[in-house]
N, C-alpha and C positions, 0 to 999 in steps of 0.2 A: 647528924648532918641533915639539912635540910631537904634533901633532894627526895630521900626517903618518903618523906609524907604525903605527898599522893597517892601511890602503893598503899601506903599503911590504912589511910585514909578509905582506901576502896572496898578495903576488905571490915573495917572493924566500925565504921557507924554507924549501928543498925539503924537508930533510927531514920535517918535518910534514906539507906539503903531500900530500907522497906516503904519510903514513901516513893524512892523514884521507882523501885519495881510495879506500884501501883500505875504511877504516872507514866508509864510505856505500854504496861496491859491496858489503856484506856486512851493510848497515842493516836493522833489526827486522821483522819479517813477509816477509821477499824483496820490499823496496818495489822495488829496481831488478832488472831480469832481465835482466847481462850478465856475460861469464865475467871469473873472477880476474886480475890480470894478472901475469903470470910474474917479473918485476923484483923484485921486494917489499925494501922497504929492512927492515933490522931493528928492531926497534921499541926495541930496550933503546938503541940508538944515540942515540936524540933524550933520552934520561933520565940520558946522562953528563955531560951535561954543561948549566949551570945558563939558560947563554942561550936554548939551540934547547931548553928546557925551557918557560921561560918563553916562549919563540914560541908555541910551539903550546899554552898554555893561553891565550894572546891572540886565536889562531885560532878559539879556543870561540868570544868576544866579540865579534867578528866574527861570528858565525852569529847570536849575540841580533840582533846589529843588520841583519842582511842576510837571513835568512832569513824567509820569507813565514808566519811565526806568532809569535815576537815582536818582531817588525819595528811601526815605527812609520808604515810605509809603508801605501799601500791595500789591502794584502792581508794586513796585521797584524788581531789581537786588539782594540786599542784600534779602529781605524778600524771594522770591521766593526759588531766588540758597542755602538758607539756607535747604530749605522744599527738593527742589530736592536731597540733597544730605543727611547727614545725621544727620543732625544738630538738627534738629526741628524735632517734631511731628504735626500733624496735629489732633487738636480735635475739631475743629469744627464741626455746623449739618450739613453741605454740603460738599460733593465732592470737591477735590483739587486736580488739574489735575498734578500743581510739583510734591505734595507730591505721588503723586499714580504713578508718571512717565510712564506720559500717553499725551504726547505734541507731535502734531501730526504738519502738515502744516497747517491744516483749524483751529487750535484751533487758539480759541481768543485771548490769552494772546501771539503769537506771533505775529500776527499784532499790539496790543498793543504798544510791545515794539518797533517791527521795525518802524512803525510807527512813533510814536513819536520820536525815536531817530531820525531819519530822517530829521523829521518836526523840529526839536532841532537845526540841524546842519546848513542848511539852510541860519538862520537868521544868524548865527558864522559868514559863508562865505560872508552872503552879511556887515557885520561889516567890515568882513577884510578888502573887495574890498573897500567900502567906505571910510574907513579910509585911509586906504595907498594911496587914491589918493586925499586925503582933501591937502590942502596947506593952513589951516589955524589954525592948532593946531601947538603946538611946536615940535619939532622934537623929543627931549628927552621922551614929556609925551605920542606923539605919538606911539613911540616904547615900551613905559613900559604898555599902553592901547591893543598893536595888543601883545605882550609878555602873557599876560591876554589870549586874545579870542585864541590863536591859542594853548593854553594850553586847554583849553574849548573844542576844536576840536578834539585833541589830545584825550583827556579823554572818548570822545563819541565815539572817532573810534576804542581807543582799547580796549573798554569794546565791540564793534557790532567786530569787528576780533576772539576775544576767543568768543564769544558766538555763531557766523557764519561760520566761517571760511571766504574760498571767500568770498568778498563783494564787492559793489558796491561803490567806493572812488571819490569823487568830493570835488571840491572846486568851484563847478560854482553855479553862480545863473541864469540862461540861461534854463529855461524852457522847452527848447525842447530838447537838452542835457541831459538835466534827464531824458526824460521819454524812450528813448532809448537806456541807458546806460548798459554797461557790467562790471561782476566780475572782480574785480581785485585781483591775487594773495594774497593768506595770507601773504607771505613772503615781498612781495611788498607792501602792507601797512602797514605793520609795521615799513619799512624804509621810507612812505612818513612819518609815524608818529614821527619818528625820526627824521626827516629834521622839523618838523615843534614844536619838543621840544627841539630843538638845537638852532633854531631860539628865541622862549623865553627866554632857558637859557642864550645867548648873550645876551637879553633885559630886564630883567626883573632884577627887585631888589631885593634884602633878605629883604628889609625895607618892612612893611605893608602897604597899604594906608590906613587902618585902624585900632584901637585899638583892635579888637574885632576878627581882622583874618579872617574875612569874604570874602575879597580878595585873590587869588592868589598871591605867590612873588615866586625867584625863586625854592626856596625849594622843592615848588609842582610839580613844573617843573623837578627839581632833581629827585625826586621821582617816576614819572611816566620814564622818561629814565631808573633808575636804572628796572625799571617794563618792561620796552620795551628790556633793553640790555638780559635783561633773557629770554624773549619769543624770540630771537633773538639768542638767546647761544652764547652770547658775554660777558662771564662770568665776565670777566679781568673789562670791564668797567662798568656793574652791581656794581661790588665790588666797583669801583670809585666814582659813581654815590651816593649810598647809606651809603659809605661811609663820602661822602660831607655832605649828612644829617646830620649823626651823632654827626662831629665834630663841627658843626654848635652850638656858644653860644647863639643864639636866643631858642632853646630848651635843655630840658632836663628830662631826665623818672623821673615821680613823686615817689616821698620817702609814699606819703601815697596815697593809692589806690582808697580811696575815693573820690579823686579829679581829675582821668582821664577821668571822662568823665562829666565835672564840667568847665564852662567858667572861663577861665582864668589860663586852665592848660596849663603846661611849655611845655608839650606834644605835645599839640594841633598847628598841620601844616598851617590847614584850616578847616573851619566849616561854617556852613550854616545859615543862618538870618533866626531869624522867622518871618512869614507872620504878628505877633504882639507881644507887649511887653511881655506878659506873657502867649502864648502859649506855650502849652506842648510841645515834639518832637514827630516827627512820633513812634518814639522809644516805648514812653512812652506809646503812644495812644496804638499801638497795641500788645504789647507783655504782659500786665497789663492782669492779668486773673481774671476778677470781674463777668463776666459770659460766659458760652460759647454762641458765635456766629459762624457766618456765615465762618471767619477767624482764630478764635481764635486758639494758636498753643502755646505750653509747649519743653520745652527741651528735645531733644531724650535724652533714654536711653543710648545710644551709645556716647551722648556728654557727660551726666552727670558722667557717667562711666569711663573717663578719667582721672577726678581727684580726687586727693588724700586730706584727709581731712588735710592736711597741707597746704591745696594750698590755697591763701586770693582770689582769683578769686569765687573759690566755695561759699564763705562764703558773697562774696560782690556783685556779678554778676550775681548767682542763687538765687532765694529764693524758701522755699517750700511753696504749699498754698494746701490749701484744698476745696475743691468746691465739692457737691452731692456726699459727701463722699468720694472721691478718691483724692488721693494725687499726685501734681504738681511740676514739677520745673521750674518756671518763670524768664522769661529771663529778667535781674533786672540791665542793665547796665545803665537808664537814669531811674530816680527813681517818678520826680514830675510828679503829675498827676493832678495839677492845680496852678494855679498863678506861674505859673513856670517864678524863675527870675534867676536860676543861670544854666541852662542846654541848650545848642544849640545841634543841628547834627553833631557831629564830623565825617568828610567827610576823612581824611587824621591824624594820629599821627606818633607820632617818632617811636613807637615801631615796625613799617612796615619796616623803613629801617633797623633796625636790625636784621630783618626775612630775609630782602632780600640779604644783606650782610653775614649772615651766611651761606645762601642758594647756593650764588653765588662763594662762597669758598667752599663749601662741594664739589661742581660739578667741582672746579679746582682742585682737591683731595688736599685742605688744610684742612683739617680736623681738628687739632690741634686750627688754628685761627676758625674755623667754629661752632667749638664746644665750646671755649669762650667766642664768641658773646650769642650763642642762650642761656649761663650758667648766662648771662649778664641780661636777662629777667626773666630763672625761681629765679634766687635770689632775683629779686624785688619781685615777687610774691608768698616767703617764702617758695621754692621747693630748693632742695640738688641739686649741680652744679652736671651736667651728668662725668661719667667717662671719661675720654681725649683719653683713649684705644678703644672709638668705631669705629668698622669700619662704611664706606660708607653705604652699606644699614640700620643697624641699625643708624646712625644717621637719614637717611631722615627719618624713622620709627618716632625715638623723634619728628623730624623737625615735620611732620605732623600733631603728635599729642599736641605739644604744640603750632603749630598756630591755632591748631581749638579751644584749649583752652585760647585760647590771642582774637582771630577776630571772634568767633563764631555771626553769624548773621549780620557783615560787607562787604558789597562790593562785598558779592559773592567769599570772598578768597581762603574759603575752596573747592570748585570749581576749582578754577581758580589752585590753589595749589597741587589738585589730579594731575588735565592734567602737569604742568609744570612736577613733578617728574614723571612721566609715570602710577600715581597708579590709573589713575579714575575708573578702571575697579575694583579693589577692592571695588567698590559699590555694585557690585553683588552680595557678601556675602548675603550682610546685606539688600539689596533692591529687594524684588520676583521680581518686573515688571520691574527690570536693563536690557539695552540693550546695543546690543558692539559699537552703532550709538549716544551714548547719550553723545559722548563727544562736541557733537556739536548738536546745535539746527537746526528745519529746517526753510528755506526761506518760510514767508509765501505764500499760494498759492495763493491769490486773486493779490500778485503784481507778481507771472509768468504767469499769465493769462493775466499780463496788458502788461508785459515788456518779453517776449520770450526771450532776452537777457541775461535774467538771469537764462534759462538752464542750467544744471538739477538741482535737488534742491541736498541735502548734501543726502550722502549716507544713505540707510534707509527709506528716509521719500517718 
């Protein structure tokens, strides 16, 4: 079965293996400080040939899913930015520096993520280089293979842009280039990011290369544009972009709700292999309240309070549980909690692009079309279509509140969703330890101690 081979895959293609081990021991800012190792396979090796080509751009996919920044695990982007903002509680017996909104320079959990996402990105660029200068794959599956990694790139750089601001933007794998490198505008990488999902979307096919979705095609690539053209307030081609999704007949929003977040839904853009046939999801593992731990976290009040007991989200998505007498609401979106055969990580669905096409109309003040999109989702999820007479800010008001109730605990949306409509600071209400600096995380300090270049860190920290 399929699901097998990225496990199998992790462990058994040396040569990749040994090309991404090089490619992290020489990862962007000197994040690791140990020497080269004398062995070195040669890298045009793994690019003659089409299978140990395709390994190792599998190996990226593998890092989305494993790696401690867009991992779906507790020390991913969705897990945390749900706790930072207002999504989740935090019940566990230890301290949570999200939840307390207390993320400083020195904390841990931002070199974590810079970190790895760094180390992530890395190997991308040395695919790239690699590939585009093989002469021995075919031209076509060559382009639909770099349409893949530089989506992969894409996705790393604009989740470290909303999260950073400035950042540091490379496509090298040149060692000493990294470790002296400087900020590149916010605005400027969002347009490298854009040049390089324009490039996909020219290469890339709506066809799978796989049953299962586990592939990028260009949909995703769609998607992250329609994502880019809004952090870019290029509303007119957001709407375009996300619009493409929509009318796309490879998907369609499920009629029963208990199958969105279920393999094999019509929904479903792209989603993630598990490391084995019947492992859980990160999902499952840690939103499951069987006891409290060290992570353990229930639904804010402030989520749960948003819907209305007509809404099937409520009824399918939360469950209440009771634990040492006090009462839970458990975040209940991937359900198996063993021999799981029918649940992957849903990375990407359709319902995104209908947030983002609503969104990207509301702010051309089409309101009318903006307001039928967003009517388009609470109908499937058994809520009365919003009145057509709202103005502008009471619609972003809805908008808000019904994507926290649609992506609660995805991707870091409701985050990312504050900042685009201008409301992050409305955290403050409801969060004692809010600051006017939190719309952006800091650079951690161990790499401005390594890299000067990267002065001064984001305002605040």
């Amino acid at each position: 079965m399929k699901n097998t081979y990225f496990l199998k895959l992790k462990h058994s293609i040396v040569l990749f293996c040994s090309i991404s081990i090089l490619m992290t021991i020489q990862a962007c800012e000197s994040i690791v400080d140990i020497d080269l190792p004398d062995n070195r396979i040669n890298q045009e090796d793994v690019f003659k040939d089409l299978s140990t080509t395709k390994s190792s751009l599998t190996n990226l996919y593998i890092k989305v899913r494993d790696t401690p920044f867009l991992s779906k695990a507790n020390t991913g982007v969705s897990f945390s930015l749900s706790l930072f903002t207002d999504e989740t509680t935090h019940i566990g017996n230890a301290p949570n520096s999200f939840y307390l909104n207390n993320i400083t320079a020195s904390s841990n959990e931002m070199a974590l993520w810079w970190n790895n996402a760094y180390q992530d990105i890395y190997p991308i660029n040395a695919f790239i280089i690699g590939l585009s200068k093989s002469h021995h794959i075919q031209e076509q599956t060559k382009k639909q293979l770099l349409g893949e990694a530089y989506t992969l790139r894409a996705l790393y750089y604009q989740n470290l842009v909303q999260l950073f601001g400035d950042i540091p933007y490379t496509t090298s794998i040149d060692y000493t280039d990294n470790t002296r490198i400087k900020k590149t505008s916010y605005q400027e990488v969002l347009l490298l990011i854009e040049k390089d999902l324009l490039f996909a979307y020219e290469n890339l096919s709506y066809t799978y290369r796989d049953s299962q979705r586990f592939y990028i095609n260009k949909s995703v690539a769609e998607l992250l544009l329609s994502n880019n053209y809004l952090l870019q307030r290029k509303y007119d081609k957001a709407e375009l972009f996300s619009k493409a999704v929509i009318d796309n007949p490879n998907y369609k929003l499920e009629d029963d709700i208990n199958k969105v977040f279920k393999n094999g839904a019509k929904s479903t853009l792209w989603q993630l292999s598990p490391n084995l046939n019947t492992a859980i999801t990160p999902e499952a593992a840690i939103y499951q309240i069987k006891t409290i731990g060290i992570n353990t976290v229930s639904a804010s009040k402030e989520l749960v309070d948003l819907f209305s007991l007509s809404d099937l989200r409520y009824h399918h998505w939360l469950l209440k549980v009771t634990l040492n007498d006090q009462e839970f609401h458990q975040i209940n979106k991937y359900k198996n909690t063993a021999n799981n055969t029918d649940e992957f990580s849903i990375f990407f669905r359709l319902e995104e692009a209908y947030f983002n096409l609503s969104i990207s109309l509301a702010l051309q003040d089409k309101l009318p079309q903006a307001i039928e999109n967003l009517n388009i989702i609470r109908q499937k999820r058994g809520l009365n279509s919003l009145n057509s007479s709202l103005d502008k800010d009471s619609f972003i008001k809805q908008y808000l509140e019904e994507s926290s109730r649609e992506f609660f605990t995805e991707n870091g949306k409701r985050f990312f969703d504050l900042k685009l409509t201008q409301k992050i600071q409305d955290l403050s209400k409801i969060k004692p330890n809010w600051k006017s600096n939190y719309n952006l995380f800091p650079i951690p300090e161990k790499q401005l101690q390594m890299n000067k270049n990267l002065l001064p860190n984001n305002i605040g920290y």
